[in-house]
C-alpha positions in Angstrom: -15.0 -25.8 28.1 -17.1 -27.7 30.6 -16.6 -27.6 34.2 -14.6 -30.3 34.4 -12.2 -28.6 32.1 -13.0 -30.7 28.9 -14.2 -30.0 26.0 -17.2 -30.7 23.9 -16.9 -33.1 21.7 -15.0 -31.6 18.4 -13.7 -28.9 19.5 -10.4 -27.4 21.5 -9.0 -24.1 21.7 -4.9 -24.0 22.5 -2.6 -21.4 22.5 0.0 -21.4 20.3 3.7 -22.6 21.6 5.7 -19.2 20.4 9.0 -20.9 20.3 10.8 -19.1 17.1 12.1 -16.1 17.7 11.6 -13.3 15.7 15.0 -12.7 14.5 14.9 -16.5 13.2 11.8 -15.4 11.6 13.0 -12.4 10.1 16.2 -14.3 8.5 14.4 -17.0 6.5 12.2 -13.6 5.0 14.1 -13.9 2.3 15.2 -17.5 1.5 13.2 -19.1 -1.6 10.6 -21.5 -0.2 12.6 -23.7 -3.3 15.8 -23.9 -1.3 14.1 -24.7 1.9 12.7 -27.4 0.1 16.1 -28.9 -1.2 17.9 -28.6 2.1 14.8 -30.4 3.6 15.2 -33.8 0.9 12.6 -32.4 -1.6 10.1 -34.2 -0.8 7.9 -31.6 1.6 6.0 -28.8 0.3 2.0 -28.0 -0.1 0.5 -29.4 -3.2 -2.3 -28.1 -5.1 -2.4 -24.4 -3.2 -2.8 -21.3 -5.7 -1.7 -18.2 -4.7 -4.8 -16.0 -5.0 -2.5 -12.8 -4.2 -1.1 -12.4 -8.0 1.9 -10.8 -6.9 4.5 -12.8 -7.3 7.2 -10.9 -5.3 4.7 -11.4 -2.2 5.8 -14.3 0.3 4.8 -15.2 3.7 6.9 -16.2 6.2 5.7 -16.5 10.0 4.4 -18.9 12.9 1.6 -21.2 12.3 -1.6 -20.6 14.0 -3.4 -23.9 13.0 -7.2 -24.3 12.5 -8.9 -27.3 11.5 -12.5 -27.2 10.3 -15.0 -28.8 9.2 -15.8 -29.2 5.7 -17.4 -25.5 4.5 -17.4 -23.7 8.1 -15.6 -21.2 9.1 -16.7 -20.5 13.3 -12.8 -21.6 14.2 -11.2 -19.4 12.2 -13.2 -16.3 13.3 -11.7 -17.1 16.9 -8.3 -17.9 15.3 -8.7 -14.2 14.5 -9.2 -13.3 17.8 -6.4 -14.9 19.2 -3.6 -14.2 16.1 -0.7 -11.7 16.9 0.8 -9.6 14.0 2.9 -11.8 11.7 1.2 -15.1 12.2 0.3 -17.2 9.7 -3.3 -19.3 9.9 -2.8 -22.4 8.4 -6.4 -24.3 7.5 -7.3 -27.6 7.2 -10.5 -27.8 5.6 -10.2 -31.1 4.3 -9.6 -30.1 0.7 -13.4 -29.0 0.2 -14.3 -26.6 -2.7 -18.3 -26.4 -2.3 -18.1 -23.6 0.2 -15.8 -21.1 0.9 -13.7 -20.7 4.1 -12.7 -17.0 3.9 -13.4 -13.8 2.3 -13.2 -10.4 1.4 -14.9 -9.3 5.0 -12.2 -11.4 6.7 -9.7 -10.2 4.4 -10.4 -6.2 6.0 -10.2 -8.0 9.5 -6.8 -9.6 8.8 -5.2 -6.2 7.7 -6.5 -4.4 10.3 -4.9 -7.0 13.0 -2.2 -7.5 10.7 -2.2 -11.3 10.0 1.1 -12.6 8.2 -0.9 -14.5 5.3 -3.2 -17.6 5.3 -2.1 -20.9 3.6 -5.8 -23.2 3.4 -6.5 -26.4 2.3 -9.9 -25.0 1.3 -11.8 -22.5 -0.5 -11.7 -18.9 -0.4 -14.0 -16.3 -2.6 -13.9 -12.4 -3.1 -10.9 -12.9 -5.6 -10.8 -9.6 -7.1 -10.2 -8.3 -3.5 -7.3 -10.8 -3.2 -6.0 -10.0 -6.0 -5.1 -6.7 -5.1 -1.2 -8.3 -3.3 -1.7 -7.0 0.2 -2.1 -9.9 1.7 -0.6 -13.6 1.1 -3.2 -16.2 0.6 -2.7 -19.6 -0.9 -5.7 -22.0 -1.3 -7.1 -24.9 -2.8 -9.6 -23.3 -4.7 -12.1 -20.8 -5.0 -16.1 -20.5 -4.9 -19.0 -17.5 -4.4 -20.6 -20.0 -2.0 -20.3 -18.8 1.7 -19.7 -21.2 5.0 -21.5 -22.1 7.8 -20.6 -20.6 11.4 -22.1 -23.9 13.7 -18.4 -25.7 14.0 -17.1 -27.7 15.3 -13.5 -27.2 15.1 -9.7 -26.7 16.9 -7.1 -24.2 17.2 -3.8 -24.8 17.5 -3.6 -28.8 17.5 -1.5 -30.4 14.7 -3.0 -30.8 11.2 -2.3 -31.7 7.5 -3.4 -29.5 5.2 -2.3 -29.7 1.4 0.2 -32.4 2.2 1.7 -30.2 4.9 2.1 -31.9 8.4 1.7 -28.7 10.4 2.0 -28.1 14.2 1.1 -25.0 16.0 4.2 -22.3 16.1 5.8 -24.3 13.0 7.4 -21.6 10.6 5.5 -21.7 7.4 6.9 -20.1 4.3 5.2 -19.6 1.4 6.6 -17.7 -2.1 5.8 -17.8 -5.8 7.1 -21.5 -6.1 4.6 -22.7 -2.9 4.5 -23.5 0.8 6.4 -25.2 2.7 6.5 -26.3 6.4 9.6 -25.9 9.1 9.2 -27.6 12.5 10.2 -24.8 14.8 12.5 -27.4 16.6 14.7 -27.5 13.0 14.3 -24.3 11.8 18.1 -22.8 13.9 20.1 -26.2 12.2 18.4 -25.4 9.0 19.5 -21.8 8.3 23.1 -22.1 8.1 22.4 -25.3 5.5 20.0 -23.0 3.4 23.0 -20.3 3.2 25.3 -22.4 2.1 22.9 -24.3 -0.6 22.3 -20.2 -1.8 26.0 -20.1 -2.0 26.2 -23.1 -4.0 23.4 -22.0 -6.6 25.1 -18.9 -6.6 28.8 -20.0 -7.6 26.8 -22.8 -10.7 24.5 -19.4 -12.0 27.8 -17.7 -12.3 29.5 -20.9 -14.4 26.3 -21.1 -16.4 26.3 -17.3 -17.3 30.6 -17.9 -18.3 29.9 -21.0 -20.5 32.7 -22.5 -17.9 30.6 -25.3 -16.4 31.9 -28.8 -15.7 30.6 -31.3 -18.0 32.1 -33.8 -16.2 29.6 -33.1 -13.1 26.4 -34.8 -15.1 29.2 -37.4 -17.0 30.2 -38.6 -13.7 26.8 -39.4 -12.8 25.9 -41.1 -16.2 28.7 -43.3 -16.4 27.5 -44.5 -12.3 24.5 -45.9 -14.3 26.4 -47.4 -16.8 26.7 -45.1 -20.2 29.5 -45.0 -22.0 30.6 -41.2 -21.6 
């Protein structure tokens, strides 16, 4: 930052608003990214991300620490590093680029040791058999044994999209074997009773589905609005 408190063109570096508390946090642990998604119209979500993890019963589920980069360098996130508490989540926006990757198996060691929640990147990462182990959540564009650049520039903690994902800085991201999805922090206390009850829902149709005792007259009802004859 300059003396005149501004800073050089392309980057910023902002704390993250820690509005979520983590008892809101820990009860969305365990709601399916899925039901999120329908209580939230169905139309948000990540598209294109693979989870490099492989273990399928491994979600993540935290406040975003946003970084956006450019193409194929990875100086921002290394601070983003610096700055992340245990449990966040650093969401990346490296403009969808596959020719160099963003993150690795060295970064990977560094994450575990400060106990970062996961990494959702609209990018690529490399080192997959490391990944692949299921210790720690990472969904990604892509992969490639190319390395970055460290020369910037960058910012931390401003909003970004990445993967179709409008993402602001201390959003709650959740991500699970169906994808990622995106809460704004503001939402996220009016959206947990809605998700219970949807879960509550699904639960009492699985139960008609499993007793041959559902209502064929839910589906006809809907037909006959678009003008079938049932």
């Amino acid at each position: 930052m300059s003396a005149d408190g501004s800073w050089p063109p392309g980057y910023s570096i902002n704390e993250m608003p820690r509005t979520l508390t983590p008892a809101l946090i820990d009860a969305f642990r365990d709601i399916p990214v899925a039901v999120a998604g329908d209580c939230m119209g169905r139309s948000l979500g990540a598209v294109g991300l693979q989870a490099y993890h492989r273990n399928l019963h491994l979600g993540l589920c935290g406040p975003a620490l946003t970084v956006q980069v450019r193409p194929g360098d990875n100086l921002m996130i290394h601070k983003a590093f610096m700055m992340a508490q245990p449990g966040d989540i650093i969401v990346i926006d490296g403009g969808g680029d596959l020719t160099q990757a963003l993150i690795g198996g060295l970064m990977r060691t560094t994450a575990m040791t400060r106990k970062i929640g996961g990494f959702v990147i609209d990018g690529a990462i490399r080192d997959l058999v490391e990944w692949a182990d299921g210790k720690v959540p990472v969904f990604a564009k892509g992969h490639t044994h190319r390395g970055p650049s460290k020369e910037g520039p960058g910012r931390i903690n401003c909003a970004i999209a990445c993967a179709g994902l409008v993402v602001q800085p201390g959003d709650l991201v959740m991500g699970d074997a169906d994808g990622v999805i995106c809460v704004p922090a503001a939402d996220a206390p009016a959206l947990l009773p809605r998700v219970h009850a949807h879960l509550q829902r699904e639960q009492a149709i699985r139960l008609s589905n499993e007793q041959g005792t559902s209502d064929p007259e839910r589906f006809n009802a809907v037909l006959r609005a678009k003008g079938l004859p049932v």
